[in-house]
C-alpha positions in Angstrom: -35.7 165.4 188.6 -38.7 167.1 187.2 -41.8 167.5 189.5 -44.5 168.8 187.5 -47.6 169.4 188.0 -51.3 170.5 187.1 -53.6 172.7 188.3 -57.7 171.9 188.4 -57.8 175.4 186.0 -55.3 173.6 183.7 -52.2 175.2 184.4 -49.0 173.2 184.1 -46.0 174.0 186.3 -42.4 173.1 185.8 -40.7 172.7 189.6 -37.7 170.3 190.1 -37.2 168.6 192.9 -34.2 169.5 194.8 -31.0 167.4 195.3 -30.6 166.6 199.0 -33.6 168.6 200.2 -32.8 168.2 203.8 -29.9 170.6 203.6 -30.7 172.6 200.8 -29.7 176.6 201.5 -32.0 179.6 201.0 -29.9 180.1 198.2 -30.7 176.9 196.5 -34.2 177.3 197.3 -34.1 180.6 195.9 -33.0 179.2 192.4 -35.3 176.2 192.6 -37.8 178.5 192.4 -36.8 181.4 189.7 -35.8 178.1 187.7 -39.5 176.7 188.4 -40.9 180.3 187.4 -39.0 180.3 183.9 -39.8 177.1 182.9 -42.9 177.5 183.8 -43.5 180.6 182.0 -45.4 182.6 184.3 -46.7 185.9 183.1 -45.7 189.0 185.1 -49.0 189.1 187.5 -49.6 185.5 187.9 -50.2 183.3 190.4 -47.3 180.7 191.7 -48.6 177.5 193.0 -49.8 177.3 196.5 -46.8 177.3 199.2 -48.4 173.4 200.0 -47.9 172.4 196.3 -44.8 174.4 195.8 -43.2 172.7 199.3 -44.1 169.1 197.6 -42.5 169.8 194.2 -39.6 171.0 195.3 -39.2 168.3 198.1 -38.8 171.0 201.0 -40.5 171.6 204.4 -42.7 174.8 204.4 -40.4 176.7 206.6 -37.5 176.4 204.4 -40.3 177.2 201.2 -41.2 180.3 203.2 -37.8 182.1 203.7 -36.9 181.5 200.0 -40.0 183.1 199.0 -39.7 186.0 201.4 -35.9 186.7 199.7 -37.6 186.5 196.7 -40.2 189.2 197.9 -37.8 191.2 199.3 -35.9 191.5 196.0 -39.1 192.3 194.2 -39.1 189.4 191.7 -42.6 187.9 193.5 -45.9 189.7 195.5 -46.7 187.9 199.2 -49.9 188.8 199.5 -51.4 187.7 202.7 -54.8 185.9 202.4 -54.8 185.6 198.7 -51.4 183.9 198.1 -48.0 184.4 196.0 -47.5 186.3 192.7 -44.7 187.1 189.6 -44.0 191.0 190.6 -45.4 192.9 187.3 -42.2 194.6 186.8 -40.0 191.1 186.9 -38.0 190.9 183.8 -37.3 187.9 181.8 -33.5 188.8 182.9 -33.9 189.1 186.1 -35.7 184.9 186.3 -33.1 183.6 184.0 -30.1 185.0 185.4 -30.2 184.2 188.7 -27.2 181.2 189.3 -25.6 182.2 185.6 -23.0 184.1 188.0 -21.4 181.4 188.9 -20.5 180.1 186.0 -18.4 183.6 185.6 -14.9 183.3 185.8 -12.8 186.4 187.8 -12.1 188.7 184.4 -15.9 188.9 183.7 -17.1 189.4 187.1 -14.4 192.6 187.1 -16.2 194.2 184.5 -19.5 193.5 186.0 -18.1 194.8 189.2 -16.2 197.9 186.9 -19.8 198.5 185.8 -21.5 198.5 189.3 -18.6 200.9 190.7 -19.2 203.9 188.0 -22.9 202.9 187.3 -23.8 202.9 190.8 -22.1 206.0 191.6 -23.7 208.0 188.9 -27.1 206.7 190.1 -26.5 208.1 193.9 -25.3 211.2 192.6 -28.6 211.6 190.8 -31.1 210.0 193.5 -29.6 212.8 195.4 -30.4 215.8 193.1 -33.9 214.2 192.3 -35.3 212.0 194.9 -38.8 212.7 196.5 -40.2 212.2 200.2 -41.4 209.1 199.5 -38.5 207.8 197.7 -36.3 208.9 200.6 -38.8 206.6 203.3 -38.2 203.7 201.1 -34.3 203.9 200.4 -34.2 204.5 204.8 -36.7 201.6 205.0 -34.1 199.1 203.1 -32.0 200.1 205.8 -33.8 199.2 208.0 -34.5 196.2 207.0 -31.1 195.2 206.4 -30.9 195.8 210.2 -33.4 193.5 211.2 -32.6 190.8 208.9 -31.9 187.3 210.8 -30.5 185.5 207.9 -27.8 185.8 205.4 -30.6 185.4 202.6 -32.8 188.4 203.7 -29.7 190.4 204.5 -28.9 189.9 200.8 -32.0 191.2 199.5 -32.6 194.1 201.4 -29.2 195.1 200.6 -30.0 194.9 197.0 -33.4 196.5 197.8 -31.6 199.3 198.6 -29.6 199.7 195.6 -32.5 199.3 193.4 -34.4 201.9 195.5 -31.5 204.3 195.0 -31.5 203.6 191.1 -35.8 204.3 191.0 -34.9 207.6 193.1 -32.4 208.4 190.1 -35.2 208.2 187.4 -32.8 207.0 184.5 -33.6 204.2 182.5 -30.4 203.4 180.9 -28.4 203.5 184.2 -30.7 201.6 185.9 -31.2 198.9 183.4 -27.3 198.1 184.0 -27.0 197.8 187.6 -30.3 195.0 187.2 -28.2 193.1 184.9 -25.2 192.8 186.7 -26.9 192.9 190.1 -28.7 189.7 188.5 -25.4 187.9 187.4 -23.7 188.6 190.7 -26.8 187.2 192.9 -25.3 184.3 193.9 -21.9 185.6 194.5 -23.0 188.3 196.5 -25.1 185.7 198.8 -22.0 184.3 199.3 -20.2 187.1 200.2 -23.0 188.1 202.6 -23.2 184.4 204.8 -19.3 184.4 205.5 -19.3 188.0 206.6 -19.1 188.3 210.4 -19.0 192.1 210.3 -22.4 193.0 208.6 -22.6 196.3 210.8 -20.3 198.2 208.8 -21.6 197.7 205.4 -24.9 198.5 207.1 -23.0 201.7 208.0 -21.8 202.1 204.7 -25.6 202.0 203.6 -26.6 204.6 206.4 -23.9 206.6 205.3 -24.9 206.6 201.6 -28.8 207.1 202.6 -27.4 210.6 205.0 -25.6 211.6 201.8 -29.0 210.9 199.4 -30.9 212.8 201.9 -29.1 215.7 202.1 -28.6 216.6 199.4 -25.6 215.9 198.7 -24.7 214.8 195.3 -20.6 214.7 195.3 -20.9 213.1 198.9 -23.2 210.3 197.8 -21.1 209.3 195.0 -18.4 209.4 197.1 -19.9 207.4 199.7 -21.6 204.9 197.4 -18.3 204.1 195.4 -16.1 203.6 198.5 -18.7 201.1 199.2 -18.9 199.4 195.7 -15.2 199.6 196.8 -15.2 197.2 199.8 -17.7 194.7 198.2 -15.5 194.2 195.3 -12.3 193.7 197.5 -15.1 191.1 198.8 -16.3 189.5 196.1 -13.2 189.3 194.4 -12.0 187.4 197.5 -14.3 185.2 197.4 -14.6 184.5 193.2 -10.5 183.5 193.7 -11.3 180.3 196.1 -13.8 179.0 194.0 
């Protein structure tokens, strides 16, 4: 049910309170709170209600609120800023907040053209990273990495792994390309999540991403594609898998 609420400056927010809060996953979390953020109608650059507030509309302990938001920061759609609290990313796209949970609702022919897409889109966009990417877009592509090898939970494991890809696309500098992989990288979210908490062996498609990152940095535009479509490869055998028991 709808727990809205208003601030002393006037601002109205639009959070629902979540079914069953005591068990609710990072996942659900997660779209409580892009679902709060649209219907809210935040402006890229504002401020989201204070985690206290935000833990008492959506009915969840602050723990819980915390590691949601973090996934959330992690995939860029929100700004933690410590001491002065949590806001919309300027760069979040109306796409990006309404998509999240649509891909569930796809059946297995639409998310094989989404996946199609990702496969040729994502290769072209290594292939280019490589030929154009700077110093500093190198560190941040090897600092996904790294943070896909810290990560603790299937939520954060998630994110930096699409961090990465998105770091790869900015290193690429093209629009068009780019804009694709955000819409189906949006529309497969969820599935993807999915894919990532029943996967025991995370270490190879972290290898797969260290593999891709060797490739970028070298230099090495027909080994980067390579790389990164053998593994768009694997996560579509995955995914796939996964869409079919649903």
């Amino acid at each position: 049910m709808p727990a809205a609420s208003t601030t002393d400056t006037g601002k109205s927010w639009d959070f629902a309170t979540i079914e069953d809060p005591r068990t609710a996953s990072t996942s659900t979390i997660v779209t409580a709170l892009v679902n709060g953020i649209s219907n809210s109608r935040l402006a890229p650059g504002e401020k989201l209600p204070p985690e206290r507030l935000l833990a008492e509309m959506l009915g969840v302990g602050r723990s819980a609120l915390r590691e949601a938001l973090k996934s959330l920061d992690l995939l860029g759609l929100i700004e933690m800023r410590q001491g002065d609290g949590t806001y919309l990313a300027s760069s979040s796209s109306s796409l990006l907040t309404e998509a999240v949970g649509w891909g569930l609702f796809l059946d297995s022919a639409d998310a094989k053209q989404l996946i199609d897409a990702r496969y040729f889109v994502e290769g072209a966009l290594a292939r280019l990273a490589a030929e154009r990417a700077d110093e500093a877009e190198l560190a941040t592509i090897w600092s996904c990495v790294a943070l896909m090898e810290r990560a603790e939970t299937p939520a954060v494991f998630a994110a930096a792994d699409s961090r990465f890809h998105f770091a790869v696309a900015a290193a690429a500098r093209n629009g068009v390309l780019s804009s694709v992989l955000e819409r189906a990288k949006a529309l497969l979210a969820e599935w993807i999540l999915k894919v990532v908490a029943d996967l025991e062996d995370r270490e190879s498609i972290i290898e797969q991403h260290r593999l891709i990152a060797e490739r970028i940095a070298a230099r090495d535009a027909d080994g980067a594609e390579s790389m990164m479509r053998a593994h768009i490869g694997e996560v579509t055998r995955r995914l796939l898998q996964e869409i079919a028991k649903a």
